[in-house]
C-alpha positions, 0 to 999 in steps of 0.5 A, spaced: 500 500 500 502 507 498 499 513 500 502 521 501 503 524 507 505 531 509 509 536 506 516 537 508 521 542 504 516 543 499 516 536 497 511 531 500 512 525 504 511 517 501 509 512 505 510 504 502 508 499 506 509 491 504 508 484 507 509 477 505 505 473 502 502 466 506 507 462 508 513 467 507 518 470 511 521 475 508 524 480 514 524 486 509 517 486 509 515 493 513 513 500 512 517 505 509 517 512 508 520 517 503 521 524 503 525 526 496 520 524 492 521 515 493 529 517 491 531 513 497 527 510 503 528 509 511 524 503 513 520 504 521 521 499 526 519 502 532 514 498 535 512 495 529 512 488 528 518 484 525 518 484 518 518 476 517 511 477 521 509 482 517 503 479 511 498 484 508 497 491 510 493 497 509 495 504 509 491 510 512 493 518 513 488 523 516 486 528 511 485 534 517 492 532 521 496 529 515 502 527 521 498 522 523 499 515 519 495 508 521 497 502 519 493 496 518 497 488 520 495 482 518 500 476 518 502 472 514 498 467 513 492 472 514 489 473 522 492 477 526 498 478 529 494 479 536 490 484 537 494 488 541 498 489 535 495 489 529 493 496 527 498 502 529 498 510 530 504 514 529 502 521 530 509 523 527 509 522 520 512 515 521 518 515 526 514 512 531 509 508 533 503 507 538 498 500 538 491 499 538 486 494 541 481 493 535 477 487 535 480 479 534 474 477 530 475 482 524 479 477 519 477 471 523 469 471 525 469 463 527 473 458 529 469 454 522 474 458 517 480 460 515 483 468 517 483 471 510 487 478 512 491 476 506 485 477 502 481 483 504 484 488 509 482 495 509 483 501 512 481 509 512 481 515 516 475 519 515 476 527 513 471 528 519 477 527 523 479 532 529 484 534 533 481 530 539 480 523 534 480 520 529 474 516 525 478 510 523 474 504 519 478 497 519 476 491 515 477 484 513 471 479 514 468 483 518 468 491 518 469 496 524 468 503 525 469 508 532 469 515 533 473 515 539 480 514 537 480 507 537 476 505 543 469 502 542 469 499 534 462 498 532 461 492 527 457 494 521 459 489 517 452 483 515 453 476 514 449 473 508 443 475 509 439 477 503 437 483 502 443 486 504 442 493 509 449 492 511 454 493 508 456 485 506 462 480 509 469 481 506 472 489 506 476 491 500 476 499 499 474 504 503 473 511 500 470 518 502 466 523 497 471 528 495 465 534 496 462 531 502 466 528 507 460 525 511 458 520 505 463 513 505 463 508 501 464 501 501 466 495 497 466 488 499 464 482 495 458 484 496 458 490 491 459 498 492 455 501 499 455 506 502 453 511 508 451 518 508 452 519 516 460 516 516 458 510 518 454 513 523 448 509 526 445 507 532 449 503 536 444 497 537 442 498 530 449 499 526 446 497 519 441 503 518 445 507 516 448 503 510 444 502 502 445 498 497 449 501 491 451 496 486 444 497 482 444 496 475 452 494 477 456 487 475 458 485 482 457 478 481 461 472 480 459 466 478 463 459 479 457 454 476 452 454 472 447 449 474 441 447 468 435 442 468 435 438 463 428 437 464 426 446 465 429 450 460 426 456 463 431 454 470 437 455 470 441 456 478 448 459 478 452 459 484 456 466 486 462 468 489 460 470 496 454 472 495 451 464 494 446 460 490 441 462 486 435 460 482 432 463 476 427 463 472 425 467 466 420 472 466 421 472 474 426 476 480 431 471 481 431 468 488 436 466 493 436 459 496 443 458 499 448 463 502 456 463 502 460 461 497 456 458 491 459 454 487 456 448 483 448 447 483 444 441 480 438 441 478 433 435 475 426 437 476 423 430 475 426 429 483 419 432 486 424 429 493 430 434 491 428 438 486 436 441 486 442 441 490 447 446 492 455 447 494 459 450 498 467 451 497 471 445 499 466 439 496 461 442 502 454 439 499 447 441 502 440 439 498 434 443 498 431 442 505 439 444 507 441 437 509 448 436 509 451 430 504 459 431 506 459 428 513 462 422 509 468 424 506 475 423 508 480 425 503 483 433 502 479 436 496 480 442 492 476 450 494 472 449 487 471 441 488 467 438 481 460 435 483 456 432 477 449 428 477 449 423 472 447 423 465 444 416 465 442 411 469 446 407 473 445 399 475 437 402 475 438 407 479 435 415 476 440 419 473 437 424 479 439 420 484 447 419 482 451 424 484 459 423 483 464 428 487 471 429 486 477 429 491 483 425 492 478 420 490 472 420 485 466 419 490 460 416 487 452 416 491 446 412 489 441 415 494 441 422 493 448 424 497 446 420 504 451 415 502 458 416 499 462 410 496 469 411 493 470 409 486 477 410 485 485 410 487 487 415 490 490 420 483 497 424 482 492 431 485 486 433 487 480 431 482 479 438 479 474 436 474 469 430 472 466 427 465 460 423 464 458 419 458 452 420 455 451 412 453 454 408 459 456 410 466 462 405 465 465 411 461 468 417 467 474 421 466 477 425 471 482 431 470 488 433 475 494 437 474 497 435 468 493 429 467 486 425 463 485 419 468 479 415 464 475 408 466 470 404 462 468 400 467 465 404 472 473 405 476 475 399 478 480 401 472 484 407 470 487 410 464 491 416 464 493 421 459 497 426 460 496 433 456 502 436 456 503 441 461 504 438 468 502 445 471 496 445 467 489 444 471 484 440 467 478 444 470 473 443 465 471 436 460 465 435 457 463 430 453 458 430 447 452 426 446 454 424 439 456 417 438 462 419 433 464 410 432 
């Protein structure tokens, strides 16, 4: 992150912040200040976590006192260094350094997830800032705001709840309208949102004061599409972090799952399960929200391939036959209450499922590299290598042509 502070003999100063990536180390990682124009930098150590700790960062300066520099630390593998040293004040241009206390949850909310401070950490000061504080907002997962310098942050942020009258999970940018400073806006994987009272709310309701604003905007991002062979008006699309959705044509679209929605199934004959829905990791969930994956018990992929069947198989309705991939492939009868698994373990995650449209003998599974295929249900395997080992197979599709 680079942002310009005060000006000092006639050229202003520039701060430059760098972290590690997850799993990095780098003891170069810091923050760095520049007062001739980023022709030499001194980097800040007081106070300050060491560089090898340091992971993403985000930068902040107060636009009314322009000597008051925050800088916003996670680690490396993206939670907090703690929260005691996570967000830093300096009130002298950067020479040194004072930590605040902000809130252990924002970029790890639950034990059930993974901290994401290497995907989205935010920070702003607003404009409204006085001489006795600073209005500091703070994002990751979650987000915060205060208006005592640092001292009781307020959560505004909601958690896939559609219609959405917070601002959604996952905060990526802050920003402040240029003619009116009490205006700020929000970005999050959720869209744009925005605030006419800098935030402000009451403290028990903090979501009132935030709107939608991604209006007639492409915000969304679809992993999967899901169509009905039997419903040509049906299509279900799953989104990144903002869930999964049923349209129909003619009609609003509605939301049927939250999280992160990735490959929906549909089959409307199934008056049982009309559809299914998935999460990341190979997470699976039908229509009445029961979970499928408690069987499972191999490492899988964030976007794990998950198929119904095109035929029938051993008499089973194509609707009833589902197939995932992980380490292994793994094959269900009945819907998704029971998994069988059909395959050796593969030389990676499974990335990619094909089904033959004339026997369900004939599967293909794609990895890193490779093309693995069987003919007679996955007792045996065949592998074909694609010529670039670094390569990720992540689609196959198969024709319904007979070419013999």
């Amino acid at each position: 992150d680079i942002e310009a502070g005060t000006v000092t003999g006639g050229v202003p100063a520039i701060y430059f912040a760098e972290g590690n990536n997850p799993g990095g180390s780098s003891s170069e990682c810091g923050f760095y200040k520049s007062g001739n124009d980023g022709v030499t930098w001194s980097k800040s150590t007081g106070n300050l976590p060491t560089g090898d700790s340091i992971g993403r960062c985000a930068l902040a300066i107060s636009t009314a006192h322009p000597e008051r520099v925050f800088l916003l630390v996670a680690n490396p593998n993206g939670d907090l260094i703690n929260a005691l040293r996570a967000l830093f004040r300096s009130t002298d241009n950067g020479a040194s350094w004072t930590a605040m206390a902000i809130p252990g949850t924002l970029f790890d909310p639950t034990s059930q997830q993974t901290a994401q401070g290497w995907y989205d950490c935010s920070l702003a000061v607003s404009p409204n800032s006085s001489s006795n504080g600073d209005t500091i907002f703070i994002g990751g997962i979650e987000a915060y705001y205060n208006y005592s310098d640092g001292r009781g942050w307020i959560n505004y942020s909601d958690n896939n709840t559609w219609p959405w009258q917070a601002s959604h999970v996952d905060h990526h940018a802050f920003a402040f309208n240029p003619k009116s400073s009490y205006i700020v806006y929000d970005g999050c994987d959720g869209g744009l949102y925005w605030s006419q009272s800098t935030g402000y709310a009451i403290p028990s309701q903090p979501a009132t004061s935030w709107q939608y604003r991604s209006n007639q905007m492409v915000t969304s991002r679809f992993y999967h599409m899901g169509l009905d062979p039997l419903d040509t008006k049906t299509t279900f699309v799953g989104a990144q972090d903002q869930g999964s959705w049923k349209l129909v044509s003619g009609t609003n679209s509605v939301l049927v799952f939250g999280g992160d929605g990735m490959q929906p199934l549909s089959y409307s004959g199934n008056s049982q399960i009309p559809y299914y829905v998935e999460l990341p990791n190979g997470d699976i969930y039908d229509k009445n929200g029961n979970y499928l994956s408690g069987q499972f018990t191999d490492n899988t992929a964030w976007d794990t391939p998950f198929k119904m069947a095109i035929v029938s198989y051993n008499g089973v309705p194509p609707y009833d036959v589902l197939y995932t991939g992980r380490q292994h492939l793994w094959l269900s009868t009945d819907g998704g209450n029971n998994w069988l698994s059909n395959s050796a373990t593969f030389n990676d995650n499974i990335h990619a499922i094909g089904l033959s449209h004339f026997s369900s003998s004939l599967i293909y599974v794609g990895t890193y590299g490779q093309i693995s295929v069987t003919s007679d249900g996955g007792t045996d395997w065949a592998m074909k290598t694609t010529g670039m080992p670094s390569a990720m197979v992540t689609s196959i599709v198969t024709t319904n042509k007979n070419m013999n």
